[in-house]
C-alpha positions as CSV (number, residue, x, y, z in Angstrom):
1,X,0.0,0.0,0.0
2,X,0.9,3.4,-1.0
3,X,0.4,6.2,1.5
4,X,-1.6,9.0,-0.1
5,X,-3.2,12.9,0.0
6,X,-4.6,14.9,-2.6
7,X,-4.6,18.3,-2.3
8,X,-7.2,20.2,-3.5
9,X,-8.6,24.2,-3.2
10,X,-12.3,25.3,-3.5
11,X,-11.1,27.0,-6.8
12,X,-8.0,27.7,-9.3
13,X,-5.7,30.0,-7.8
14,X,-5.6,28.9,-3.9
15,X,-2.3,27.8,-4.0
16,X,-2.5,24.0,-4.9
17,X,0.4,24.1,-7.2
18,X,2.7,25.7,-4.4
19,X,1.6,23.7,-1.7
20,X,1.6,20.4,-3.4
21,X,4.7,20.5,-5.6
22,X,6.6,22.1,-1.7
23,X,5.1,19.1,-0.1
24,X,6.8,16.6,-2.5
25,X,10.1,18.1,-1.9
26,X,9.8,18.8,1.9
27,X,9.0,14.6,1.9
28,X,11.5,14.3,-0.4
29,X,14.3,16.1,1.5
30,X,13.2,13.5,4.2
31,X,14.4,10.6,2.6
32,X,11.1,9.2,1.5
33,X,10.5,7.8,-2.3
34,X,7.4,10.5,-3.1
35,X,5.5,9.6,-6.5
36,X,4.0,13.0,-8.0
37,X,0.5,13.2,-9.9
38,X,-1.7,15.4,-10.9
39,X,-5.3,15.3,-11.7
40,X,-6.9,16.1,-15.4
41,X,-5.1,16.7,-18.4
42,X,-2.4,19.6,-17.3
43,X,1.0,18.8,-18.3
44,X,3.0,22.0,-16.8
45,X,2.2,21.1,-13.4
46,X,4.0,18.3,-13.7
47,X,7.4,19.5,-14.7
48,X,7.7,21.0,-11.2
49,X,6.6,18.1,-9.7
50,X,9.3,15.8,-11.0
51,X,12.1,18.6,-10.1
52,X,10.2,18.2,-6.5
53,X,10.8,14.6,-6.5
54,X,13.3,13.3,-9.3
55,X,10.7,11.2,-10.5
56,X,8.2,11.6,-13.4
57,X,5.5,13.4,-13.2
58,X,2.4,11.5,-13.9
59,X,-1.6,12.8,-15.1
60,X,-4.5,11.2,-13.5
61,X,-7.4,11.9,-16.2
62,X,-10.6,9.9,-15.6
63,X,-11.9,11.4,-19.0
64,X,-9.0,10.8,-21.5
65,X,-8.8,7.4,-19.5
66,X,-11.5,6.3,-18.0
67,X,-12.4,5.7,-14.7
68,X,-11.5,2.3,-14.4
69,X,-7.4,3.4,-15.1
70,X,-7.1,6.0,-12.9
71,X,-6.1,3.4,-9.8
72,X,-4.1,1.3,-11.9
73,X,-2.3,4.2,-13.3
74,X,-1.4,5.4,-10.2
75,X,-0.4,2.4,-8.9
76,X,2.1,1.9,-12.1
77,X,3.5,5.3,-11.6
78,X,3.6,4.9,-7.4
79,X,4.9,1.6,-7.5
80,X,7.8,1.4,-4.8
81,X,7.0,4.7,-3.4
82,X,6.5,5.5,0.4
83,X,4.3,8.6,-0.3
84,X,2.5,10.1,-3.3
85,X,1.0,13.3,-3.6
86,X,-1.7,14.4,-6.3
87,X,-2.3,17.8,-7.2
88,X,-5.7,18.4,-7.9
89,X,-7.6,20.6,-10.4
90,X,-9.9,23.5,-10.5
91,X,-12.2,23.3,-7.6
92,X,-12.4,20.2,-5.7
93,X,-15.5,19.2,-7.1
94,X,-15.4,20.9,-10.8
95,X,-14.8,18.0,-13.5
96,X,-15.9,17.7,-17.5
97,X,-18.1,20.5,-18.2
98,X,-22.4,19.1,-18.2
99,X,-20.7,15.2,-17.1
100,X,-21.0,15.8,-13.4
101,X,-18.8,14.6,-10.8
102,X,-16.5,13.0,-14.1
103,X,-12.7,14.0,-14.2
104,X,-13.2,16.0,-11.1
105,X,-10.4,15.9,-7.6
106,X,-13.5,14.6,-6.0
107,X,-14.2,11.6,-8.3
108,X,-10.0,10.6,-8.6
109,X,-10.1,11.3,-4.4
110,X,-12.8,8.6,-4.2
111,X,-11.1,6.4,-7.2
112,X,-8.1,6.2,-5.1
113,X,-9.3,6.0,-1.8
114,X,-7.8,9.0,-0.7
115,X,-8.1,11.8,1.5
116,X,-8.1,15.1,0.9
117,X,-6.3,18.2,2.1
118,X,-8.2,21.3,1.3
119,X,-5.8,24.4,0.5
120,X,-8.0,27.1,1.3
121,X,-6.9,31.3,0.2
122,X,-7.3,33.0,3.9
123,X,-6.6,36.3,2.3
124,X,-10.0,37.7,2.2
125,X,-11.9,36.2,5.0
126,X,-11.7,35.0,8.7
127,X,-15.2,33.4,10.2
128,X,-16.2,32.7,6.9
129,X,-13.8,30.1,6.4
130,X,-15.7,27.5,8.4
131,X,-18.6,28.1,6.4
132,X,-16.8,27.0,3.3
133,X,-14.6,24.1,4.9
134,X,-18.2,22.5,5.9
135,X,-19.3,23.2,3.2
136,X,-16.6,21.0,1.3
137,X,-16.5,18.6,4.0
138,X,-20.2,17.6,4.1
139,X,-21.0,18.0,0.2
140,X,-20.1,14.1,-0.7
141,X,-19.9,12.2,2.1
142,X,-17.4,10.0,0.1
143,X,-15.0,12.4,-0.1
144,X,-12.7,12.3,2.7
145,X,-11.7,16.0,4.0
146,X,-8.9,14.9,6.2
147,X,-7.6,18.0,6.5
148,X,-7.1,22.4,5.8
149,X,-4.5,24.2,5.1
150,X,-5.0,28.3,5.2
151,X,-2.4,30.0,2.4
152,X,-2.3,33.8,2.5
153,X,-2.4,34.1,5.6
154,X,-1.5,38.0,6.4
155,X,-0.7,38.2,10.6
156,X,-0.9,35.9,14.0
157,X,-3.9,37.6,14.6
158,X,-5.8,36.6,11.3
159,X,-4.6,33.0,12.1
160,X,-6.0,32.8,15.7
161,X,-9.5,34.2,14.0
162,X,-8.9,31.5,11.2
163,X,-7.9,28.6,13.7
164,X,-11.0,29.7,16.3
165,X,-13.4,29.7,13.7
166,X,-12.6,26.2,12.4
167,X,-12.2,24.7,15.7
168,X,-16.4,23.1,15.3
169,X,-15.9,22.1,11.6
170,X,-14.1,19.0,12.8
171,X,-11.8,19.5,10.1
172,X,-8.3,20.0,11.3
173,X,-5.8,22.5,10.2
174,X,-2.7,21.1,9.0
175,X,-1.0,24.3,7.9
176,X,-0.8,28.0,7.6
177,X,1.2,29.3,5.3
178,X,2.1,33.5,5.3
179,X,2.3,35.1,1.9
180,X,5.4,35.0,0.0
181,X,6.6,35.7,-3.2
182,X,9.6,34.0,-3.7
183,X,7.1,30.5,-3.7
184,X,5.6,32.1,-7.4
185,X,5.8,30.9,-10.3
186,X,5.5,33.5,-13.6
187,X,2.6,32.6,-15.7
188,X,2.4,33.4,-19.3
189,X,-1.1,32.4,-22.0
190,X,-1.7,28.9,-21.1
191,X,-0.6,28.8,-17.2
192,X,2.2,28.6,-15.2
193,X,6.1,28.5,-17.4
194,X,7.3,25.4,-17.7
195,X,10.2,23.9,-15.8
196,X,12.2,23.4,-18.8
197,X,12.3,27.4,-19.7
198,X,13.3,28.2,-16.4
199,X,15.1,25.3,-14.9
200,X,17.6,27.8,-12.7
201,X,15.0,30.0,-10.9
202,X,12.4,26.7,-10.9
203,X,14.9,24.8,-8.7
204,X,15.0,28.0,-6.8
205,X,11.5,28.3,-6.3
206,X,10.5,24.6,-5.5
207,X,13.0,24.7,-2.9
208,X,11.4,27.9,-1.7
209,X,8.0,26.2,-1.9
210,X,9.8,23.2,0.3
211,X,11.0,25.6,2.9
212,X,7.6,27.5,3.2
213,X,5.7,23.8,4.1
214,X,8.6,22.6,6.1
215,X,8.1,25.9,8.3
216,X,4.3,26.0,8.3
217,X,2.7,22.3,7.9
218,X,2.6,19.7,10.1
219,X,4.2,17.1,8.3
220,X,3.9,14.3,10.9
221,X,-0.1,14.7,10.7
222,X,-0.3,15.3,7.0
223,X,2.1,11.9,6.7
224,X,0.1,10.0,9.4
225,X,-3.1,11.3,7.5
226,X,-1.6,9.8,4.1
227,X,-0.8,6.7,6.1
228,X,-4.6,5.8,6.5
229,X,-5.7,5.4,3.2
230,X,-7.3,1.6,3.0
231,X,-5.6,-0.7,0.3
232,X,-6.2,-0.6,-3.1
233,X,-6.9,-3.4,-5.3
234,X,-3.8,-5.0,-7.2
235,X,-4.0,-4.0,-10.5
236,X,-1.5,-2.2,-11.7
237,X,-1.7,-0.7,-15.3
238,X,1.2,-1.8,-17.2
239,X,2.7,-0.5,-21.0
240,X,3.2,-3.9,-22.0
241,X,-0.1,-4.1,-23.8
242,X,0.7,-6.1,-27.5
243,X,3.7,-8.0,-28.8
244,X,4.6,-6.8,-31.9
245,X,6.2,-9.1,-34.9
246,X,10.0,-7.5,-35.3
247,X,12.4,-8.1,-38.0
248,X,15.9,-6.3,-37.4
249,X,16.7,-3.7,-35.5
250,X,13.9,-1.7,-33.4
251,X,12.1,1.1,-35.5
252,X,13.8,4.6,-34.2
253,X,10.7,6.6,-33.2
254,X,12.1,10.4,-32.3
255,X,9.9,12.0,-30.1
256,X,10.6,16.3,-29.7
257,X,11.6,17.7,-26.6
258,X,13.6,20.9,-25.1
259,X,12.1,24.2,-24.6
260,X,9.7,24.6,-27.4
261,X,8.0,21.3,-26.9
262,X,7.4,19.9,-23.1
263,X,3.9,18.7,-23.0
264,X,3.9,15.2,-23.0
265,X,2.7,11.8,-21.2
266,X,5.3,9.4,-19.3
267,X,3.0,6.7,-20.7
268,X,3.6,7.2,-24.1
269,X,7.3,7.0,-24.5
270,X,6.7,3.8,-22.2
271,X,3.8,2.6,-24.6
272,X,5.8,3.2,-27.8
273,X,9.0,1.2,-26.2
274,X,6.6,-1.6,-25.2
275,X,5.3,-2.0,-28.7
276,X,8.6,-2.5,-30.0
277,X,10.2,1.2,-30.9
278,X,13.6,2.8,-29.5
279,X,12.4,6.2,-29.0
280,X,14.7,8.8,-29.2
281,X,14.3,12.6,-28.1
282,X,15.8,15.4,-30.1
283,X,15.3,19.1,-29.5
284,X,14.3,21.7,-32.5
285,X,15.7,24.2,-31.1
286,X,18.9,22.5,-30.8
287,X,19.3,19.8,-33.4
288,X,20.0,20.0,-36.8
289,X,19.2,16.5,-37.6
290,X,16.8,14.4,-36.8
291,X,18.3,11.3,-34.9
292,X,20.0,8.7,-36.9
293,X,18.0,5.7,-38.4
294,X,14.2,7.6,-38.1
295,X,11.9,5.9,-38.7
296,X,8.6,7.9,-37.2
297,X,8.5,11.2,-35.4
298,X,6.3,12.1,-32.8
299,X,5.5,15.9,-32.2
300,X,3.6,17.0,-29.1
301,X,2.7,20.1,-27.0
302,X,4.4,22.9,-26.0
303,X,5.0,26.6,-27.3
304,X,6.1,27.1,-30.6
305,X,4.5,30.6,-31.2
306,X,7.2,31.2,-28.1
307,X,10.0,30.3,-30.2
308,X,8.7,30.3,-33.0
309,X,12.1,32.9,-35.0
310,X,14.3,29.6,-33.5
311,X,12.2,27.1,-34.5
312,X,12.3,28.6,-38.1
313,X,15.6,29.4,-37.9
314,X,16.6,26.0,-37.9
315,X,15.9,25.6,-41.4
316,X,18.1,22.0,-41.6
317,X,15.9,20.6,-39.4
318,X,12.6,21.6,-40.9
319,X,13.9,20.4,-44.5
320,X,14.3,16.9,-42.4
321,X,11.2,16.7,-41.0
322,X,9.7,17.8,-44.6
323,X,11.8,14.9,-46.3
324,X,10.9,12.3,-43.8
325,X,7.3,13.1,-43.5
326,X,7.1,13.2,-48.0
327,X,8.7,9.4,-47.6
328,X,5.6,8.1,-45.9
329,X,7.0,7.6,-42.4
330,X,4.7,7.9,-39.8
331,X,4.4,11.1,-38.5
332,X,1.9,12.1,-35.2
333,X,1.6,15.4,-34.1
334,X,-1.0,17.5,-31.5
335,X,-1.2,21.0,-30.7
336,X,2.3,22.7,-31.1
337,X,3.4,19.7,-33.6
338,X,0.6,20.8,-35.7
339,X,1.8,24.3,-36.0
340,X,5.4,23.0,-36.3
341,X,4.2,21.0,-39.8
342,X,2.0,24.4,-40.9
343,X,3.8,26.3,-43.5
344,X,4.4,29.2,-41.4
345,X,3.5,30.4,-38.1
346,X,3.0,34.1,-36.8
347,X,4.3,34.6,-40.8
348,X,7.6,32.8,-40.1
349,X,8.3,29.6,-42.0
350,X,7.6,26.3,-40.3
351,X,8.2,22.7,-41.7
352,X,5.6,22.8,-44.7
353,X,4.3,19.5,-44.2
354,X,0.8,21.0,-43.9
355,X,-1.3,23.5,-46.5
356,X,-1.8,25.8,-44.2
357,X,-0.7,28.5,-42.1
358,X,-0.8,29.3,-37.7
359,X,-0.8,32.2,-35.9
360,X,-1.6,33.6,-32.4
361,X,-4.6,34.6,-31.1
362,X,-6.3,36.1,-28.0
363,X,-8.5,33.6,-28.2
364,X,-8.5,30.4,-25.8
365,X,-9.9,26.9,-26.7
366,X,-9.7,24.9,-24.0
367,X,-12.0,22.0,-23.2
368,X,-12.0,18.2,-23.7
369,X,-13.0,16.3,-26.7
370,X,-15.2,13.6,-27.6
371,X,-13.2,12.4,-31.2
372,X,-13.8,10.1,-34.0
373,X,-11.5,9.5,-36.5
374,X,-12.2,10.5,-39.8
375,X,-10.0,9.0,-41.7
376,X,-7.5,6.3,-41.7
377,X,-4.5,7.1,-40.5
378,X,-1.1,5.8,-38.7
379,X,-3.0,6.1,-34.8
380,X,-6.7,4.8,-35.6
381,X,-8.7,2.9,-38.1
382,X,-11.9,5.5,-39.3
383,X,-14.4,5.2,-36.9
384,X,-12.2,5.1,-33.9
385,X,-13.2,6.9,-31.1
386,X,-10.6,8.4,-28.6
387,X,-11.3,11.1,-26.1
388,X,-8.7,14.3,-25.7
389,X,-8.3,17.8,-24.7
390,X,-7.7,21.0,-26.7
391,X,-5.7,24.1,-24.6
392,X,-4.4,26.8,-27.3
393,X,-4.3,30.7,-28.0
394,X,-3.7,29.5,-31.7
395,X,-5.4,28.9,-35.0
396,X,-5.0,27.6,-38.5
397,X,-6.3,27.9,-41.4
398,X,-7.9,25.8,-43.0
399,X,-8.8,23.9,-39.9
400,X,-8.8,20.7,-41.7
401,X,-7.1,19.0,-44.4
402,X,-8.7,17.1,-47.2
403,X,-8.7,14.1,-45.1
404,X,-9.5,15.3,-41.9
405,X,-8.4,14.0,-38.8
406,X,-10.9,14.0,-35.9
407,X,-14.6,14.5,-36.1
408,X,-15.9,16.3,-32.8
409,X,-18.8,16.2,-31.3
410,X,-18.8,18.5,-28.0
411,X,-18.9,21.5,-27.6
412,X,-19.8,21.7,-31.3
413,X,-20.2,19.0,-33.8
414,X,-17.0,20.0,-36.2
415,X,-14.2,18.4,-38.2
416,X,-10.2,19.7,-37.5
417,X,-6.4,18.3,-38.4
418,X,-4.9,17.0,-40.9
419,X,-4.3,13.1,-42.7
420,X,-2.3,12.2,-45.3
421,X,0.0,9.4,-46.2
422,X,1.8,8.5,-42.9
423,X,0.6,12.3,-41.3
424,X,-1.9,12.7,-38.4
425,X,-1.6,16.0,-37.7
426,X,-4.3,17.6,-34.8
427,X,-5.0,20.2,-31.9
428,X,-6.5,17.6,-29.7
429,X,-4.2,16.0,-27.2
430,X,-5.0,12.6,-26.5
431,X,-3.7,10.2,-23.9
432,X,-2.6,7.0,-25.2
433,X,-2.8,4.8,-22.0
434,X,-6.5,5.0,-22.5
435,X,-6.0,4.5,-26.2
436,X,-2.6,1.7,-26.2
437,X,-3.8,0.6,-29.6
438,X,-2.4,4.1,-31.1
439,X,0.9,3.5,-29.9
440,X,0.9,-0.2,-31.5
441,X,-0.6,1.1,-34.5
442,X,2.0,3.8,-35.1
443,X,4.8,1.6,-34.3
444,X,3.5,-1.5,-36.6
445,X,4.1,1.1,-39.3
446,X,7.2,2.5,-38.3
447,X,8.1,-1.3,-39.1
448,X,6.4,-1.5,-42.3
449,X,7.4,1.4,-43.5
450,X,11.3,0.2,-42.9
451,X,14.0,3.0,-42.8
452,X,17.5,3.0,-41.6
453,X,16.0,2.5,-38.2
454,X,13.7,-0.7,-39.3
């Protein structure tokens, strides 16, 4: 059994990030093996949480996923841990927009058997927090509220009228934490800036974030509350999900990385080496080349309208990618990977892969996605059906190829990305543990396809 909390807030903004991700390291810095998660499709998040704990950072998404692979999930990812910690998201009970309680802190808290710490923001109220803390505590009455802790906490004095007014809510308080900006973390259009663009002043701050919990949580009661979460059943997801005919050497999948392109799932490197690939990961801001013996690329999330002048700088990488995406190797991309194939982006040249052309907007589309496939394509037969997410300030025009890749059906019934030859190209982010098939499929015709790498 792995000892767990999950820390959640009545809203965004209450200081879950800080006071999760300084949690991690203050266990860490005690020695104990602390497995980091975090609830819903987020992958920024994340990135702190590994550089809390020096181990990957792992999302908890009963929508991509289902609900029946969120404990096995987070069994594979806290197996021979002594703690783990999951971050929650939104509000404690907010989840998929019109699905109720589904992808919610609340519904993974009661998937996992977990209780919950409630990070409340003190900063505007004093006899009104007990109000709220009931509130939280006696809405489900499966949801464990094990615990509060107050952030934004101005004086002594506001904390003896916060600690006197929560004395009959039978909830206890497990930490106060003062104001203090050298905890924040800069956020820029789509949250919080990832670890990888800031790695210097993010070790600095997550070791700020340590030293504010070690000084104003009770660690032995949030531990001892983490220690009495019941066992959970056996099952432990695991990446090994097909065996895959192989001739010759392993296909070389290159998957981007660096800077411009950190949004991605642990699960899928671990999917696409169980299926039979040796992935490989190459930076375009760096690399002129893609990595010897390609046979399939893989393009995720991240923020190319950031760098974009780099990106299209590199010109000898973008004439690879071209190349090996006009040879008919498999080539999957989502969000920033799609603008990476565009022709240009914010006017500057991209890869050309793709008729069409990006640029930056004010607007955000954010929300998750019910998606079919359109057409056939290297991740899923037409007809396929996969859920995702979609999280940009972007567009691109057209929206959809000739082939298109997903249809949608919520919000709005649509059609978006791009298929042809061995190209799936597509905003929506999916997750492939709840999908496994994709990585098989994409692998399977890394193989066929052959290559140096086949």
């Amino acid at each position: 059994m792995v000892a767990r909390l999950v820390i959640a807030a009545p809203s965004s903004g209450a200081g879950k990030t800080t006071v999760a991700t300084g949690l991690m390291a203050a266990f860490a810095g005690r020695g104990l093996a602390v497995s980091p998660h975090k609830v819903g499709p987020d992958y920024i998040d994340p990135g702190y949480h590994a550089l809390a704990t020096g181990r990957p950072g792992r999302n908890l998404d009963a929508y991509m996923c289902g609900t029946g692979l969120v404990a096995p999930l987070f069994a594979h990812g806290a197996r021979g841990c002594d703690l783990a910690v999951v971050e929650g998201v939104m509000g404690l009970y907010d989840g998929a927009a019109g699905q109720g309680e589904l992808a919610s802190t609340a519904q993974v808290a009661k998937l996992l058997k977990a209780p919950v710490v409630l990070v409340v923001d003190a900063s505007s109220q004093s006899r009104s927090v007990a109000a709220l803390v009931h509130g939280f505590a006696s809405w489900d009455p499966e949801v464990r509220l094990g615990g509060v802790i107050l952030n934004k906490v101005a004086t002594d004095r506001h904390e003896a009228l916060l600690r006197e007014a929560l004395e009959e809510s039978g909830v206890p308080v497990m930490g106060v934490l003062r104001r203090a900006p050298a905890v924040a973390t800069p956020s820029r259009h789509l949250g919080l800036v990832p670890v990888a663009e800031r790695q210097a002043q993010a070790v600095e701050a997550v070791a700020a974030q340590a030293e504010q919990v070690r000084r104003g949580c009770d660690l032995e009661a949030l531990l001892a509350l983490a220690r009495s979460a019941p066992e959970l059943p056996d099952e432990v997801w695991s990446a090994e999900v097909a065996e895959l005919p192989r001739t010759g050497r392993r296909p070389v999948v290159a998957v981007a990385g660096g800077a411009a392109f950190t949004f991605s799932y642990a699960e899928h490197a671990e999917l696409l080496t169980a299926a039979g690939a040796e992935v490989v990961t190459f930076d375009p801001l760096r690399d002129e080349a893609l990595p010897e013996g390609t046979s399939g690329l893989v393009i995720g999330g991240g923020f190319p309208e950031v760098y974009g002048e780099e990106l299209s700088a590199n010109e000898p990488l973008r004439k690879a990618v071209a190349e090996l995406a006009a040879s008919g190797a498999p080539v999957a991309a989502e969000c920033a990977g799609l603008l990476y194939l565009a022709r240009s982006l914010d006017g500057r040249p991209m890869c050309g892969v793709l008729d069409a052309d990006a640029r930056m907007t004010e607007r955000l589309t954010l929300g998750y996605r019910d998606a079919v496939a359109v057409s056939d394509s290297v991740l899923a037969a037409a007809g396929a059906r996969m859920r995702g997410h979609e999280f940009h300030r972007t567009v691109i025009e057209p929206g959809a190829g000739p082939q298109a890749a997903w249809g949608l059906r919520q919000p709005e019934r649509r059609v978006e990305g791009f298929v042809r030859d061995g190209v799936h190209a597509s905003y929506v982010h999916t997750h492939w543990a709840g999908a496994p098939e994709a990585a098989v499929r994409f692998v399977g015709r890394c193989a066929a396809v052959g290559g140096p790498g086949a």
